[in-house]
N, CA and C atoms of all chains as a GROMACS GRO file, in nm:
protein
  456
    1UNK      N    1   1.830   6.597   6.225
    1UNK     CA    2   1.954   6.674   6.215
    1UNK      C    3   2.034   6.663   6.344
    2UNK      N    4   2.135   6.713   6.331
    2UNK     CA    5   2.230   6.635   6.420
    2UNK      C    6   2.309   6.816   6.496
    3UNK      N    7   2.330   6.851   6.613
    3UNK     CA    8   2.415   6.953   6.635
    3UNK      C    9   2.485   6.956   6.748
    4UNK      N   10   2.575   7.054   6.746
    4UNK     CA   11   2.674   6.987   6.852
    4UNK      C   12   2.711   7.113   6.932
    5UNK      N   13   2.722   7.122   7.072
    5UNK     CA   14   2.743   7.253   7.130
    5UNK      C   15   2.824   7.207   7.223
    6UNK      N   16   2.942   7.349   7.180
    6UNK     CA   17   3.083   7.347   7.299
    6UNK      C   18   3.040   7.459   7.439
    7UNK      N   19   3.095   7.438   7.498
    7UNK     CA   20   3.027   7.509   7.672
    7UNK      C   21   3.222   7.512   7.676
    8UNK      N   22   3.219   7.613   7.724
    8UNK     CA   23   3.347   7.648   7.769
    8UNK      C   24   3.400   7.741   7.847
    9UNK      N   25   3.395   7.763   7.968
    9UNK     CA   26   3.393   7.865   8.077
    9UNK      C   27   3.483   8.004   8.034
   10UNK      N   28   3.420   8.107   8.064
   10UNK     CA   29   3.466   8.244   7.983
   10UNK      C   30   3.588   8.223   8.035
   11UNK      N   31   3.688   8.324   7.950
   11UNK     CA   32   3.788   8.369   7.961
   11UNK      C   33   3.797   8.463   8.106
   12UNK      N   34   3.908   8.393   8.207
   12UNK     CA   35   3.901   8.472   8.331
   12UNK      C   36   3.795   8.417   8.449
   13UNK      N   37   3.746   8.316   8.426
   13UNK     CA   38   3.718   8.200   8.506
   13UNK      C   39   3.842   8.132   8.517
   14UNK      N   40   3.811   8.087   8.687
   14UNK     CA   41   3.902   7.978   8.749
   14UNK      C   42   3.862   7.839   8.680
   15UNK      N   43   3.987   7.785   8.621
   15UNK     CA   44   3.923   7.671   8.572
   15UNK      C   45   4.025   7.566   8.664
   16UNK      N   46   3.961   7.547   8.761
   16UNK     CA   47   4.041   7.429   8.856
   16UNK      C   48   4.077   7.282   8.759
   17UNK      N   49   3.949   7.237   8.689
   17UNK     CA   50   3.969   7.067   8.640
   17UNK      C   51   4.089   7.105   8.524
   18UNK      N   52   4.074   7.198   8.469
   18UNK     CA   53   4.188   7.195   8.350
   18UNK      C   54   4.338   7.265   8.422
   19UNK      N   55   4.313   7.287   8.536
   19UNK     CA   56   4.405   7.333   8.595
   19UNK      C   57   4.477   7.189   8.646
   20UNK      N   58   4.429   7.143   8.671
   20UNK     CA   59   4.436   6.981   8.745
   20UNK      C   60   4.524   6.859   8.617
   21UNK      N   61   4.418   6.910   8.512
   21UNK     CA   62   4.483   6.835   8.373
   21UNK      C   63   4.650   6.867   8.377
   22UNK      N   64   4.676   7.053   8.379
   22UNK     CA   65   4.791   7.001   8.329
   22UNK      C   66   4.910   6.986   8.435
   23UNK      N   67   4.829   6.990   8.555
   23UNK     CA   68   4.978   6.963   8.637
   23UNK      C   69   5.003   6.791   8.642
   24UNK      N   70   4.863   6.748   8.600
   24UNK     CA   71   4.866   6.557   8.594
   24UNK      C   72   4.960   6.571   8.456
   25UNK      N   73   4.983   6.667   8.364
   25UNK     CA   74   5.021   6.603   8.236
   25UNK      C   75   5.197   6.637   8.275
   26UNK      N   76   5.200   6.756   8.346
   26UNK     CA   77   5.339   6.752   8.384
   26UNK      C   78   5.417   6.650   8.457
   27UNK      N   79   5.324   6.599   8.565
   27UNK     CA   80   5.381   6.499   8.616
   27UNK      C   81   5.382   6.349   8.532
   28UNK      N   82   5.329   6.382   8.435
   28UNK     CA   83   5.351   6.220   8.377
   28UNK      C   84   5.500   6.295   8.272
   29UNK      N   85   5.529   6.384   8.266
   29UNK     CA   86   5.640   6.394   8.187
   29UNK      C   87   5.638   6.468   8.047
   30UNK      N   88   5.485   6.527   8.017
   30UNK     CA   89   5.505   6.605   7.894
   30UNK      C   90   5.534   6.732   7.925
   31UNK      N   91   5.602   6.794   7.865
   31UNK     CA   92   5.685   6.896   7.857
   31UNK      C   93   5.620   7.013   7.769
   32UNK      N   94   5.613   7.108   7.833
   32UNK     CA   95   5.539   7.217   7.753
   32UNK      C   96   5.396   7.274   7.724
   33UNK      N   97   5.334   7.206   7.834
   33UNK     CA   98   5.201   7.210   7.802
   33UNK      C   99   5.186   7.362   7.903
   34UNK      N  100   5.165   7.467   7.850
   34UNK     CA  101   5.072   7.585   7.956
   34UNK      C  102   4.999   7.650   7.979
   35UNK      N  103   4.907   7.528   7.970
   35UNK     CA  104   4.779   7.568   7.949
   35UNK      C  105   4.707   7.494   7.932
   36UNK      N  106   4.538   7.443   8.033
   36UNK     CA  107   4.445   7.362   7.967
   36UNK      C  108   4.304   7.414   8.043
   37UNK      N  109   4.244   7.384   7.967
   37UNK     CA  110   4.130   7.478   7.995
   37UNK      C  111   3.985   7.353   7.911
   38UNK      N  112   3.908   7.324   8.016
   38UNK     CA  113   3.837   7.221   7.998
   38UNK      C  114   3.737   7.266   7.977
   39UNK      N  115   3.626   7.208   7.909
   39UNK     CA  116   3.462   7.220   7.861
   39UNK      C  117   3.393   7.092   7.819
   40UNK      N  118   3.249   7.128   7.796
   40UNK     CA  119   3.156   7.020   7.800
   40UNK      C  120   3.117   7.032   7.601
   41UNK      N  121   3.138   6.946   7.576
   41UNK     CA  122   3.045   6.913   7.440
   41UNK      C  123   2.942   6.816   7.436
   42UNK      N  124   2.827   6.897   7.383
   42UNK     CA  125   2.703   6.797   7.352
   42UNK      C  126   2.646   6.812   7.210
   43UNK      N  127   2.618   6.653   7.202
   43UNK     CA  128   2.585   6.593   7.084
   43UNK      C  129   2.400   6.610   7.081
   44UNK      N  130   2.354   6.658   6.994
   44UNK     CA  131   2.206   6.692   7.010
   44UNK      C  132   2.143   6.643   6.917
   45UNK      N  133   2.092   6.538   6.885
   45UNK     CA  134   2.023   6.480   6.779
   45UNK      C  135   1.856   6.519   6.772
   46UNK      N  136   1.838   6.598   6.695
   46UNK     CA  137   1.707   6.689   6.699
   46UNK      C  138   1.606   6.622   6.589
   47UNK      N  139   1.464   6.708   6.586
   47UNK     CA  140   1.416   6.663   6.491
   47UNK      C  141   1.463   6.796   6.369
   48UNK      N  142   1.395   6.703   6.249
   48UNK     CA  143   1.460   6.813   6.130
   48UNK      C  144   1.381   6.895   6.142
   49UNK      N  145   1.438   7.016   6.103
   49UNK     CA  146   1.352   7.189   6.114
   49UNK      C  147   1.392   7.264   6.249
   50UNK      N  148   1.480   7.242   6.330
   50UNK     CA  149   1.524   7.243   6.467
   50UNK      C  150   1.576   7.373   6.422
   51UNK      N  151   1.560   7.526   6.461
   51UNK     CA  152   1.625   7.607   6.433
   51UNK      C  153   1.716   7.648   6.481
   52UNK      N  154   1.825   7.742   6.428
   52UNK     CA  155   1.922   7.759   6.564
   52UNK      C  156   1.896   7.824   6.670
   53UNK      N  157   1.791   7.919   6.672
   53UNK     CA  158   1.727   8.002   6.762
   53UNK      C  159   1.700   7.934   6.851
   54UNK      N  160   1.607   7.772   6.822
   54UNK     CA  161   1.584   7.691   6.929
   54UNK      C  162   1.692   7.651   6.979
   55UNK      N  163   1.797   7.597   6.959
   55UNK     CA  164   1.926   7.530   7.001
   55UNK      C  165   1.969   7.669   7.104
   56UNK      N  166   2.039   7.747   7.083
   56UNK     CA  167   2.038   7.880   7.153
   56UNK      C  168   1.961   7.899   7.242
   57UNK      N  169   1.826   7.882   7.251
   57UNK     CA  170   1.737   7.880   7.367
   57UNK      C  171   1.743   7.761   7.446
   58UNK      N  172   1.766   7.643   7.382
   58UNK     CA  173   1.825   7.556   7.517
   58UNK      C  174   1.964   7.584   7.585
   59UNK      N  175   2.050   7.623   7.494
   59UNK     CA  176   2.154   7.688   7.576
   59UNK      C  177   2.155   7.780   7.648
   60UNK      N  178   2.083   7.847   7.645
   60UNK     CA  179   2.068   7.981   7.720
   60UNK      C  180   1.980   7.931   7.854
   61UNK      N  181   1.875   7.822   7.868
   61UNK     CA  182   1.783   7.772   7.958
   61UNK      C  183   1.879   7.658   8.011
   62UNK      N  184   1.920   7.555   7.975
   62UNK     CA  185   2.043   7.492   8.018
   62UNK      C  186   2.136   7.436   8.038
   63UNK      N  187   2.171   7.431   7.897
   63UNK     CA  188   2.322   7.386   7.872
   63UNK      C  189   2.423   7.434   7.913
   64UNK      N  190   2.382   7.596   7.926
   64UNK     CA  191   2.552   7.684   7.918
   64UNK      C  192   2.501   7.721   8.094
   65UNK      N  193   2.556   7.749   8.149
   65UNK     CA  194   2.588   7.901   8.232
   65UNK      C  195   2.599   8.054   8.234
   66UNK      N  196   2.557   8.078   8.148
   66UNK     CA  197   2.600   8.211   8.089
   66UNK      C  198   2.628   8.289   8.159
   67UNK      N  199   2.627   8.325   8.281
   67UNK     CA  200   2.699   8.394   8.347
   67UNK      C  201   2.866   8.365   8.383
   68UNK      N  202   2.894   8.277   8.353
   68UNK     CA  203   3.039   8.211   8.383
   68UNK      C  204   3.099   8.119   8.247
   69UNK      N  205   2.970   8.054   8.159
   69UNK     CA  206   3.029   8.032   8.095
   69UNK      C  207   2.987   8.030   7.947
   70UNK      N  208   3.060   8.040   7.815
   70UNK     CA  209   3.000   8.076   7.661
   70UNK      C  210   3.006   7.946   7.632
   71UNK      N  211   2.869   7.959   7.542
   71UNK     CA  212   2.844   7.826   7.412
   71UNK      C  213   2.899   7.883   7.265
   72UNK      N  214   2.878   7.749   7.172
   72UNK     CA  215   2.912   7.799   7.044
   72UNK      C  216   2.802   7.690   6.975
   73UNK      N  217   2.716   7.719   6.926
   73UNK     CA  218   2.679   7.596   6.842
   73UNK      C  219   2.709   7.541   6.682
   74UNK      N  220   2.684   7.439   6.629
   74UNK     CA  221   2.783   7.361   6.530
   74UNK      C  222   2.662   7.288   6.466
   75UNK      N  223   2.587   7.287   6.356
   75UNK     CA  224   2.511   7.251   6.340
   75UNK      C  225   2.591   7.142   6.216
   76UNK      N  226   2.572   6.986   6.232
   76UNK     CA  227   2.602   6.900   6.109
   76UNK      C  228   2.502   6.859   5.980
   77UNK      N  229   5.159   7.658   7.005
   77UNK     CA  230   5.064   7.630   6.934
   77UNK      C  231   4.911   7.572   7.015
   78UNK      N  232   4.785   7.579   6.969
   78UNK     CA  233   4.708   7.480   7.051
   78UNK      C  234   4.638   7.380   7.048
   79UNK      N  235   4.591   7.305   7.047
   79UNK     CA  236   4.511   7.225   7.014
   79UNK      C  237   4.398   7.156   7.110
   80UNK      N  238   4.276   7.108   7.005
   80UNK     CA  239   4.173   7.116   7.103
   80UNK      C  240   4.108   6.936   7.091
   81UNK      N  241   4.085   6.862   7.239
   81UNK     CA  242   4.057   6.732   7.232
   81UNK      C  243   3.907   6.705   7.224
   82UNK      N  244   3.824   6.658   7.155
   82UNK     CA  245   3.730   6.535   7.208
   82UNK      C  246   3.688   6.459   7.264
   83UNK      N  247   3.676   6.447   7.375
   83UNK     CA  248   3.646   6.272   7.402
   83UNK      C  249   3.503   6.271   7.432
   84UNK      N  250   3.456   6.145   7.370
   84UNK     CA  251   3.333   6.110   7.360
   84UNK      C  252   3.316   5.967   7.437
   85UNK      N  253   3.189   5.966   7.486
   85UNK     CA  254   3.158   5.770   7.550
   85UNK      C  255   3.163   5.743   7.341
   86UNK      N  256   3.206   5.580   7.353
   86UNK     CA  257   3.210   5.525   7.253
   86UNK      C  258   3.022   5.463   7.242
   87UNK      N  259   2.994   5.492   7.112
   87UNK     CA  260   2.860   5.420   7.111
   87UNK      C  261   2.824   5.286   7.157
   88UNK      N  262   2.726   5.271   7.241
   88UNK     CA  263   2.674   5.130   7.277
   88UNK      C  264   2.720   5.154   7.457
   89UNK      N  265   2.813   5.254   7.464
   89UNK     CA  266   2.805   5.279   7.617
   89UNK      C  267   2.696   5.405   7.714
   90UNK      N  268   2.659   5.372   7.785
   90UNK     CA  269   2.510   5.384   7.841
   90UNK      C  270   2.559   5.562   7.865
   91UNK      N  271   2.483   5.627   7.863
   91UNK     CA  272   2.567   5.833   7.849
   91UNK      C  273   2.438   5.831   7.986
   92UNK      N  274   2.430   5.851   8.132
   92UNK     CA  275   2.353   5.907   8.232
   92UNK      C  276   2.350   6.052   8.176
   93UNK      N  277   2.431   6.118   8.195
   93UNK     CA  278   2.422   6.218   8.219
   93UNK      C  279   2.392   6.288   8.080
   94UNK      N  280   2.408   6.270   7.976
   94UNK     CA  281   2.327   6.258   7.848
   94UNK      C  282   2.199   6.278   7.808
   95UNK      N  283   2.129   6.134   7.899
   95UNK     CA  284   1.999   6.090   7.913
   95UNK      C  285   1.959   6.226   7.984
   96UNK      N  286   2.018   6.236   8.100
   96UNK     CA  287   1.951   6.370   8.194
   96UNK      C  288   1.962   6.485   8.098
   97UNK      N  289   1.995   6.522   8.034
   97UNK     CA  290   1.979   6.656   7.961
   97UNK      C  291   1.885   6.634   7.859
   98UNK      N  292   1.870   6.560   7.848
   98UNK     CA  293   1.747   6.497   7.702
   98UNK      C  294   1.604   6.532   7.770
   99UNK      N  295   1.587   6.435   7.918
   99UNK     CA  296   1.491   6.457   7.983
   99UNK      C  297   1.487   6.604   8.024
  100UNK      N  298   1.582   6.654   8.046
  100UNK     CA  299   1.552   6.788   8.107
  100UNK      C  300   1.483   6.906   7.999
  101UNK      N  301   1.554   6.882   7.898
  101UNK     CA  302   1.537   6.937   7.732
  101UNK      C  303   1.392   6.921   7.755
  102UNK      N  304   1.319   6.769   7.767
  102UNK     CA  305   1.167   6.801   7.709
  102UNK      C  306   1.108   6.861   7.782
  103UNK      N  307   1.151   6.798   7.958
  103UNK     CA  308   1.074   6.885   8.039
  103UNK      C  309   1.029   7.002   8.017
  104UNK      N  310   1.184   7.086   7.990
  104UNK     CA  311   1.173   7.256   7.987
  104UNK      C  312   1.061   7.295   7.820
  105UNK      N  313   1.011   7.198   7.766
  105UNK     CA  314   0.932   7.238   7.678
  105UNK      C  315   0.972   7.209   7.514
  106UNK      N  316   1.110   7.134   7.493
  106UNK     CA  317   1.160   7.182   7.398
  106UNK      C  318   1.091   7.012   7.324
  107UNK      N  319   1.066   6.984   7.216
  107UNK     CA  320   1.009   6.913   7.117
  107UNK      C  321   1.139   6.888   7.004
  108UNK      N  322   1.119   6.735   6.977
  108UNK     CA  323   1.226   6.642   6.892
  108UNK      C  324   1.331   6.692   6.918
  109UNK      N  325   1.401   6.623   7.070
  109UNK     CA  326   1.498   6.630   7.122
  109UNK      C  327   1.528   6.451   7.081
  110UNK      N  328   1.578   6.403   7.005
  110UNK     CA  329   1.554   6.250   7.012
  110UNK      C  330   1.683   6.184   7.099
  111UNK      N  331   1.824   6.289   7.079
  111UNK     CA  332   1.947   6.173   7.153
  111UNK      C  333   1.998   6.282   7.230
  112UNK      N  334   2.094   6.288   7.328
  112UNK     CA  335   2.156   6.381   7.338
  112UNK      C  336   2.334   6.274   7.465
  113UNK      N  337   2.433   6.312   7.348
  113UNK     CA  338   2.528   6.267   7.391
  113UNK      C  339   2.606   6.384   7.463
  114UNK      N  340   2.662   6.345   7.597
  114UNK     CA  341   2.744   6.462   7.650
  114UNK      C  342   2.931   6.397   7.644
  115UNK      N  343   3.014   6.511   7.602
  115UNK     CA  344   3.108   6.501   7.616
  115UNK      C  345   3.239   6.586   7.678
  116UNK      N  346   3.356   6.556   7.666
  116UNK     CA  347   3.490   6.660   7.711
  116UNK      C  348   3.510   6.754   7.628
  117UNK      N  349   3.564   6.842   7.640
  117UNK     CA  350   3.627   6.895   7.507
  117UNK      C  351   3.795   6.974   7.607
  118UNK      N  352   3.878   6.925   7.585
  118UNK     CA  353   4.012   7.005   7.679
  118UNK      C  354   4.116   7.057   7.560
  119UNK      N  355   4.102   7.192   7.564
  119UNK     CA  356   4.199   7.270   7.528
  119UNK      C  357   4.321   7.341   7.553
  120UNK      N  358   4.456   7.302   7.504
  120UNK     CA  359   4.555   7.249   7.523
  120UNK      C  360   4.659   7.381   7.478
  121UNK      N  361   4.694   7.451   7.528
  121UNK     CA  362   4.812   7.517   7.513
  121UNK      C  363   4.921   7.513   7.492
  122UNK      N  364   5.002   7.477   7.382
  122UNK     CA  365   5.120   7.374   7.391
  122UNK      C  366   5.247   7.438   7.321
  123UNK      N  367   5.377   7.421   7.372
  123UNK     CA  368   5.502   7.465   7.298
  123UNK      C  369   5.454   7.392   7.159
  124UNK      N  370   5.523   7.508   7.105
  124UNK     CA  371   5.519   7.522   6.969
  124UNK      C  372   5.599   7.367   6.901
  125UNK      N  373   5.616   7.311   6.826
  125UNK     CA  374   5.671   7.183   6.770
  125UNK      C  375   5.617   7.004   6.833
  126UNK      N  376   5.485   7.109   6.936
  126UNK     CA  377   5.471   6.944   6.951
  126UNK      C  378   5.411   6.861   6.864
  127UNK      N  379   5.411   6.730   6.861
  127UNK     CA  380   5.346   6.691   6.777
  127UNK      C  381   5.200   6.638   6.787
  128UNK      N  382   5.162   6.543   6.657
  128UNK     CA  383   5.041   6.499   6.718
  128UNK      C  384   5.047   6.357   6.813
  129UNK      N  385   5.107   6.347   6.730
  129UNK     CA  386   5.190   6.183   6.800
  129UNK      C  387   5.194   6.173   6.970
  130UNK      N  388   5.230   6.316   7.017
  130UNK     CA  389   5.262   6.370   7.161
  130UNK      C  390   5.108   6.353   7.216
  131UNK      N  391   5.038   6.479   7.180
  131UNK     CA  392   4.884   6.455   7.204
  131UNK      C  393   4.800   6.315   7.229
  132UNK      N  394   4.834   6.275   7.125
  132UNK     CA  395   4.813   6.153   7.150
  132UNK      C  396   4.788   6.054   7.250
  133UNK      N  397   4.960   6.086   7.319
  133UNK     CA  398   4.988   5.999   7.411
  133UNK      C  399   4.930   6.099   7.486
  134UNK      N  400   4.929   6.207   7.527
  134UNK     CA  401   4.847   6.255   7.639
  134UNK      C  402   4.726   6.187   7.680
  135UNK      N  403   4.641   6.198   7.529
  135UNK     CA  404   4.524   6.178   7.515
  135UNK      C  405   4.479   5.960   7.600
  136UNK      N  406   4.603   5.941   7.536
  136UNK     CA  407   4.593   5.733   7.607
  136UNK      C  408   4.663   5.767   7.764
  137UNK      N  409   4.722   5.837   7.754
  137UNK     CA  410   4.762   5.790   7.946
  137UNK      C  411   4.696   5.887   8.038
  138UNK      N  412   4.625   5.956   7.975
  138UNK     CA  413   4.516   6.058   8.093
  138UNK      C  414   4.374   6.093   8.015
  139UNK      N  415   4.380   6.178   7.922
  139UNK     CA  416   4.264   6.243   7.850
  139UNK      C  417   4.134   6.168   7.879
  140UNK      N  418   4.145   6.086   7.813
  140UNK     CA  419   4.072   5.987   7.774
  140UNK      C  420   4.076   5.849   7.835
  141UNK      N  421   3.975   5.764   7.835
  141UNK     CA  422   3.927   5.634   7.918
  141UNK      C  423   3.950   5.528   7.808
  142UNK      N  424   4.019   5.520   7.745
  142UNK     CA  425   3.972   5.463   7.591
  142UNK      C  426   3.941   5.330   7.564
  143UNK      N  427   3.931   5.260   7.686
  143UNK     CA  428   3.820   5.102   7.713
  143UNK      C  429   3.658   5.185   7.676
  144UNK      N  430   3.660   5.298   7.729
  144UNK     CA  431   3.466   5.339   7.713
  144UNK      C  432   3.461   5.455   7.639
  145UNK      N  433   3.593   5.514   7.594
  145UNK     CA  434   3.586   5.680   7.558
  145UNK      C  435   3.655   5.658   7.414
  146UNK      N  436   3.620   5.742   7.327
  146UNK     CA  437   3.681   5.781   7.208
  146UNK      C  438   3.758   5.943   7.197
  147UNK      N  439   3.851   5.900   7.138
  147UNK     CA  440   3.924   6.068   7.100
  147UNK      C  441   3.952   6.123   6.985
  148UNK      N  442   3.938   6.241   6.959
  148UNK     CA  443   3.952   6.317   6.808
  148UNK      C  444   4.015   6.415   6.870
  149UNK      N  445   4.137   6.417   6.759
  149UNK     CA  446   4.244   6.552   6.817
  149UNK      C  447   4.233   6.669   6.692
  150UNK      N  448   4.252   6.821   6.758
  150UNK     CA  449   4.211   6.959   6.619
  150UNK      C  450   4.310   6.979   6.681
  151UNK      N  451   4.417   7.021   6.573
  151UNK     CA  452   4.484   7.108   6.625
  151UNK      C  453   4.487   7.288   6.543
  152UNK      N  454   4.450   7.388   6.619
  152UNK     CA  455   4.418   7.507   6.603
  152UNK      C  456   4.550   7.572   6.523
   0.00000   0.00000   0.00000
């Protein structure tokens, strides 16, 4: 089975790299962007029977940050 | 409006830092971890009427590496 987890620094974290994105996107000339806010996605190719509880417990041990930052998991 | 990017290494390109979370996965105990791909995910805050077409080009002149990277655009 196949699952996929977004990491995305809480709301009210400094997010410098997506901060970085959009002043690079201003300076190339797109217009309107205000706002970017960057994260990590991982692709997890498990064995079958993988529960989500387990997936969650690697996030919680170390995918995410949880003090700074939330997961979501996505199971395909 | 917002919308949210993808970018992934394209398959057949070597993921380090991938590999390191796979290894780290078994270390910490966890069983049939078999792949583990890491990726971007940048979420995009955008005046209302842009298009995808726009994204796009974000996505080829910065986002994305797209000699080694792949992109999938959501828009929210």
């Amino acid at each position: 089975m196949k699952a996929r987890v977004h990491v995305m620094l809480k709301d009210g974290v400094l997010d410098p790299q997506g901060e970085a994105v959009r002043h690079a996107l201003g300076s190339l000339g797109f217009e309107g962007v205000n706002g970017v806010r960057q994260g990590k996605v991982i692709e997890l190719d498990l064995a079958d029977g993988t529960t989500e509880d387990q997936i969650a417990a690697m996030c919680e041990k170390l995918l995410a940050n949880t003090v700074i930052e939330s997961y979501r998991i996505e199971t395909l």
